[in-house]
N, C-alpha and C positions, 0 to 999 in steps of 0.2 A: 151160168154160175154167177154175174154178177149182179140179174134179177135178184136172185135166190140171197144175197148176199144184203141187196138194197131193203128188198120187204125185210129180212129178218131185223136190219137192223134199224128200219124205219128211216130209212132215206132215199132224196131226189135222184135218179139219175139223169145227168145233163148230157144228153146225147144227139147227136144228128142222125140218127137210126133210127125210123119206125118203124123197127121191129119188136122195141122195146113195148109200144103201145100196146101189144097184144097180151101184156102181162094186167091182167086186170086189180092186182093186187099192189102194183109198179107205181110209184109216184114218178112219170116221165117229161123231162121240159128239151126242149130242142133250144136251145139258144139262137140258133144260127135262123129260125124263124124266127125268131122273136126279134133278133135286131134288124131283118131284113124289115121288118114290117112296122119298125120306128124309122129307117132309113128311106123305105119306098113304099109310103103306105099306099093302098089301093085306094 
């Protein structure tokens, strides 16, 4: 529901769930990667 919710109303969901990704229509950002990877980049 909150896919369905995000595409309708053209927004990000910020999640730590890659489950989200399988929504191809889903704009999805994991924060919690993204700061890891300014904290301890590879």
């Amino acid at each position: 529901m909150l896919a369905a919710l995000a595409i309708e109303s053209g927004l990000t969901i910020l999640s730590a769930d890659s489950d989200f990704a399988r929504f191809n229509q889903t704009r999805w950002e994991n924060l919690l990667a993204s700061w890891i990877n300014k904290v301890a980049p590879r």
